[in-house]
N, C-alpha and C positions, 0 to 999 in steps of 0.2 A: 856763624861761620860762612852761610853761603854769600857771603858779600863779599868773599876774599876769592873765591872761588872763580877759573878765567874760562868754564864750560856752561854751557848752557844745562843748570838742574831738574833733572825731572819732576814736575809736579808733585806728585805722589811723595817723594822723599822729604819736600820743605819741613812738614811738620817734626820731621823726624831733626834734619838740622836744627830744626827752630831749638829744641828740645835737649840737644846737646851742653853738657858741662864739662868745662875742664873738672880732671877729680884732684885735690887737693894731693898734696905729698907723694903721689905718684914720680917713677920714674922718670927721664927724660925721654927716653925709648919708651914708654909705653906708650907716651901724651904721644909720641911721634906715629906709632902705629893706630892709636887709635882716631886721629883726626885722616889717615891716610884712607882705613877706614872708612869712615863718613867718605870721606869724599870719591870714593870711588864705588860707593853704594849712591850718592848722588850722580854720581854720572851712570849708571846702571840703571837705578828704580828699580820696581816690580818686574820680575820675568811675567809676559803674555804668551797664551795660546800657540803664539806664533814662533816661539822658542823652542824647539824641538823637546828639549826636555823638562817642555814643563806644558805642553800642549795636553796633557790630559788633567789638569787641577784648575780650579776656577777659584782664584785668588782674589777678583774684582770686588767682594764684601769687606775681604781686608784692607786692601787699595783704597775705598770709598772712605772708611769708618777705618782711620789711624788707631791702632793700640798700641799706645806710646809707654815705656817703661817707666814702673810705678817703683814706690816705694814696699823692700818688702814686707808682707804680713807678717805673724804670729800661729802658730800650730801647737795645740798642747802636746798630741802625740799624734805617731801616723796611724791612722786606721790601720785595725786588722786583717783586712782583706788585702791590705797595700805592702804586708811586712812578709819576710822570710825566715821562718825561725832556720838557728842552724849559723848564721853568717860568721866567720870569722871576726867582722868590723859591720859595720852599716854608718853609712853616709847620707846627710839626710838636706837634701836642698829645699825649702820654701819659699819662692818665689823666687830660685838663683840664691839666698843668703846661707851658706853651708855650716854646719856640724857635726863633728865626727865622734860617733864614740866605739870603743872596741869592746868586744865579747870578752875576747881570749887575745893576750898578747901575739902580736906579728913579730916574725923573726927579726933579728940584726939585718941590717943592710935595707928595711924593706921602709919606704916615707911616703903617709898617708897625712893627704890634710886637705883641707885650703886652697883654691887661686889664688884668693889674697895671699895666704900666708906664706906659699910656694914665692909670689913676687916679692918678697921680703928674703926669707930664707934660701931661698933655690932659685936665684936670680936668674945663672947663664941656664939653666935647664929651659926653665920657661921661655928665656928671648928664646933661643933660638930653637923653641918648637913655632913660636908666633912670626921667624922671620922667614920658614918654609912653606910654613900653613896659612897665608896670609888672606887667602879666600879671595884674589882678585878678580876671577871671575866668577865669582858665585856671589851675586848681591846679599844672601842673607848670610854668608860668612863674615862679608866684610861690614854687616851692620852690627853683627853679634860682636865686630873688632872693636867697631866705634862704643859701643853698650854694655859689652859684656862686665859683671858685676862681681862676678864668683863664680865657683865650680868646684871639681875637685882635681887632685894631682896625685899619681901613683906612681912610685920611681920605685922600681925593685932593681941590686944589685945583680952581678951575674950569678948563676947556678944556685938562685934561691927560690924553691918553689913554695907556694902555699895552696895547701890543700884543702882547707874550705871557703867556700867563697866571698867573695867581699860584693855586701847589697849595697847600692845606693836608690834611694828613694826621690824625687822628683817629685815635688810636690805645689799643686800651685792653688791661693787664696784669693788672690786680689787682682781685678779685673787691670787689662793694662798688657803690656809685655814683661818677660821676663828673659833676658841673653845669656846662658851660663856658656862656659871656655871650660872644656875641661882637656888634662892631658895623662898619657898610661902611657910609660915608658919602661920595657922589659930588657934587662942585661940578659946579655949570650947564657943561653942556657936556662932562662928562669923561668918560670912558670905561674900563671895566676887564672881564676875563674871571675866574673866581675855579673851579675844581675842587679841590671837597671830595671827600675819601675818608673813609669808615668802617669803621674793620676792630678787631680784637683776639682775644685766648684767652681760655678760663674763663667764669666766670659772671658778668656783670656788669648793671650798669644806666647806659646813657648817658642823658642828660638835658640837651640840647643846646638853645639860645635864642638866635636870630641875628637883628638890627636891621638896616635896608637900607633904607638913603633916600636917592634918587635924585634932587637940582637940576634946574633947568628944562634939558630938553634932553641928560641923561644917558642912559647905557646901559651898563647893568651886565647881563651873561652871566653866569649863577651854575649849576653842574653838580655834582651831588653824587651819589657815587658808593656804596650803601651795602651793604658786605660783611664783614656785623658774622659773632661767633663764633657756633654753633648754639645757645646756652645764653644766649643775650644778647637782653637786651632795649633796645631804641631808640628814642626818644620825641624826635623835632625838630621845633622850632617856627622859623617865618620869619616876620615881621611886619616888611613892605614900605612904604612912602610914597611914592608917584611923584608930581614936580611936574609942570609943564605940559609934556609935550612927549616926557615920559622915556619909557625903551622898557627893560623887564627882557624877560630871556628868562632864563625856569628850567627847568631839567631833573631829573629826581629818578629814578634808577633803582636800586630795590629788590633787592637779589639775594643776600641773608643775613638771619641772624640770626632768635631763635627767636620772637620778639616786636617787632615794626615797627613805626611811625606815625612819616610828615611829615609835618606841616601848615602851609599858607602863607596867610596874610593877607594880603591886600594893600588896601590906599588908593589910591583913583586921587581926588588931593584940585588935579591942575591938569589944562585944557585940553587936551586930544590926547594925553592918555597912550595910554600900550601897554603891554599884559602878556599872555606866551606861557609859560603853564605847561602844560609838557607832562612827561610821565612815564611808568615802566613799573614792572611788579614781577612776578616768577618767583618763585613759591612751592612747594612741597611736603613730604614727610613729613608734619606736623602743626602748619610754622609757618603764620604770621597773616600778615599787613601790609598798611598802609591807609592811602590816602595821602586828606589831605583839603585841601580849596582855600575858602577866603572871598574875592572878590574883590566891594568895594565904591566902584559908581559915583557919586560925591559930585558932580561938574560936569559939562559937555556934551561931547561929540565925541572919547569912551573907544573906545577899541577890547580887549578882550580875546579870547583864543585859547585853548585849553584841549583836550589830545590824550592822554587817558591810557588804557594798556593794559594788559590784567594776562593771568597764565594760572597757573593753578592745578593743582598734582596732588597724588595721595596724599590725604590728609585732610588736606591745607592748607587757609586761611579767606584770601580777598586781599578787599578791599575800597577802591570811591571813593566818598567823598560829596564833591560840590561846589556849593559854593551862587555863584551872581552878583545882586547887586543894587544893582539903578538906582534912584536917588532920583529925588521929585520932577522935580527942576529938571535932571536930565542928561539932557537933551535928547542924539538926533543919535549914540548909543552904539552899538555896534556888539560884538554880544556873542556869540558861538558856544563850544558845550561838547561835547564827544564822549567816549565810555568804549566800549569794546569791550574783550570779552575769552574768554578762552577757556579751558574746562576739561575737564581732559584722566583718564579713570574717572569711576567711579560715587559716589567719596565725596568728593571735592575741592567747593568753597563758594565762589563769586564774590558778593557784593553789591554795588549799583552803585545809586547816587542824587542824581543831577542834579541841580538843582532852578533856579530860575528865580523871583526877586521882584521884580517890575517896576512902578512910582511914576508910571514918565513914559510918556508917549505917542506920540512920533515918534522910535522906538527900531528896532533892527534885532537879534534877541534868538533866538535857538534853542538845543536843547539835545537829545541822542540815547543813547540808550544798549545794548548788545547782548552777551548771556551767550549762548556757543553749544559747539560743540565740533568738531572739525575737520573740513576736510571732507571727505566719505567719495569724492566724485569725484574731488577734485585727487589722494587717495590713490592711488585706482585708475589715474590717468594714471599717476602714475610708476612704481608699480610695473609698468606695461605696457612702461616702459623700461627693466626690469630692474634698478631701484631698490631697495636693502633694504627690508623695511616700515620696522626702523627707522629708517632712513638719511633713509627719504623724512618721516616725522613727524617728525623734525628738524629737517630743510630747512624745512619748512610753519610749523614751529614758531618758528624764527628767522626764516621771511619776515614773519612777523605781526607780532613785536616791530621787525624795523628800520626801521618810517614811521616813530615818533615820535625814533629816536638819530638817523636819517639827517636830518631837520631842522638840527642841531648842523653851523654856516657852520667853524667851526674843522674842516678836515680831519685832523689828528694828533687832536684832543680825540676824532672823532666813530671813529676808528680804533681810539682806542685802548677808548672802550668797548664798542661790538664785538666787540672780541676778549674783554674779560670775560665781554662776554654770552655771545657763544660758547662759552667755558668752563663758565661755568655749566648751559647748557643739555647739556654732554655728561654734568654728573651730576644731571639733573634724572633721579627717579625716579616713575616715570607708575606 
């Protein structure tokens, strides 16, 4: 394809064009979005340092060494450590190739399945969640457009809530990339809980794009759990739309993998929305991860929340940038942002960058942020109680991360990752 192409291509992208196939029996509109696609992840390439948001991730091992989309593997079952007992459904992606199967039947009105099978059966839903979300400026949106293989799709009618949650599992086998598309579309009134897990072996590149648009008066809970391989890179994008009224609550807790970034978008484009993205991320050895948030205020009487934590060891890099911004005419917003975090030796890297764009004038707008290291008192208390040191910077260590899980109103959801964290924090290496 890049021999039709009338810009000069980025290096870095060739092999990725080279790589590209038309997919048989596809749409006309889909081939049409997905070579637009390519091509304008070819005129983009890799974001560098020099990007403002993306100036704290070091991408150039991926840049160097292409991991080009593979065919996908075979998984007998998810590990145990990867599952949620409890789920209403569980969806289960292997390298992007999805399966769904349900516990307990889902109401009338509510369609769970497939990108493929969505592009078949639920044609106009999917065009035109792909012809808003097009990820023009975001290079790995628009290569997951040219790439993307499957995903899943959840369309609930209006004023249909379901009240236990639906897992979906992420799972990756086979060295290479994998682009899943996914989209969650909520009618006025309706209600869903949605835990995502990210896990896999070997070396790989996920490249993950998820749509989520919320009817007047919906509330979608979204938890994503991410405990990708050591050698694995992970790149998720969320690009949100709340109508008047709607209330997301996200959670995103970091705790693998050798190369990290989620980032969330969201639109607050009705009346009295609400959005609580809150987060955490456990790093060390030599990984990265960084979670970033856009939240923009388009009308009046927004409320956003925003609680993210990080703590860093070893020659780990964690990082948050989060931007909020009020237009004009949003009157009456209500905006607050927090980052605290903590790094644990002499060679571990926290960055942290807030920021705050503000249009309108009778707004309610703060934002705070704090890189420290632990504290040397509460230490000395306990070891006064005869406390390991270790035992006790553990303790200290796990009280600092559970404000933002303990948030999470599902008691099994917020149990269960807790205990992850827990885990991970007994092989966090300081």
């Amino acid at each position: 394809m890049s021999a039709i192409l009338d810009f000069p291509v980025k290096p870095e992208a060739r092999p990725y064009l080279d790589a590209f196939r038309d997919t048989a029996g596809e749409p006309e509109w889909l081939a049409r979005f997905r070579k637009q696609g390519l091509s304008r992840f070819a005129e983009l390439g890799f974001p560098s340092r020099r990007s403002e948001s993306w100036r704290y991730l070091d991408l150039q091992p991926l840049q160097k060494q292409p991991r080009l989309p593979a065919e996908p593997g075979t998984l007998a079952a998810v590990p145990p450590e990867s599952r949620f007992d409890g789920a209403s459904a569980r969806v289960v992606l292997v390298d992007g190739s999805c399966n769904v199967t349900m516990s307990r039947p889902l109401p009338q009105g509510v369609w769970l399945g497939s990108m493929r099978r969505a592009i078949n059966e639920r044609p106009d839903l999917v065009r035109a969640a792909a012809a808003s979300d097009s990820g023009a400026e975001h290079p790995f949106a628009a290569l997951n457009a040219a790439f993307f293989a499957d995903g899943f799709v959840l369309d609930i009618a209006a004023g249909i809530a379901i009240d236990e949650p639906i897992e979906v599992v992420h799972f990756a086998v086979t060295p290479g990339s994998s682009h899943t598309r996914s989209l969650v579309n909520l009618g006025a009134g309706s209600r869903a809980t949605i835990l995502e897990t990210y896990a896999g072996t070997g070396r790989y590149w996920r490249n993950d794009f998820a749509s989520w648009r919320l009817g007047e008066g919906a509330s979608l809970t979204r938890i994503a759990l991410v405990e990708e391989g050591p050698d694995a890179v992970h790149l998720g994008e969320v690009a949100a739309t709340l109508g008047t009224k709607a209330k997301l609550n996200s959670f995103v807790l970091l705790l693998g993998g050798g190369t990290v970034r989620h980032e969330a978008s969201v639109r607050m484009i009705g009346e009295g929305a609400e959005c609580h993205l809150d987060g955490g991320f456990v790093v060390d050895r030599t990984e990265e991860a960084n979670i970033v948030t856009n939240v923009d205020h388009q009308v009046p009487q927004g409320t956003t929340r925003e609680l993210i934590k990080g703590v860093a060891a070893g020659r780990a890099h964690g990082a948050f940038q989060g931007k909020i911004t009020v237009r004009e005419h949003a009157q009456k917003v209500d905006a607050h942002q927090l980052s605290r975090n903590l790094i644990l030796g002499g060679r571990a890297v926290i960055d942290t960058k807030p920021e705050l764009e503000i249009y309108a004038d009778d707004v309610k707008c703060a934002h705070g942020a704090s890189v420290g290291e632990l504290d040397e008192a509460a230490l000395f208390y306990l070891r006064t109680r005869g406390i390991p040191d270790a035992e006790a910077r553990h303790m200290l260590i796990e009280g600092f991360l559970r404000e933002p899980v303990e948030e999470i109103a599902d008691p099994a959801l917020r149990d269960y990752l807790l205990r992850r964290l827990t885990r991970r924090l007994e092989r966090l290496e300081e």
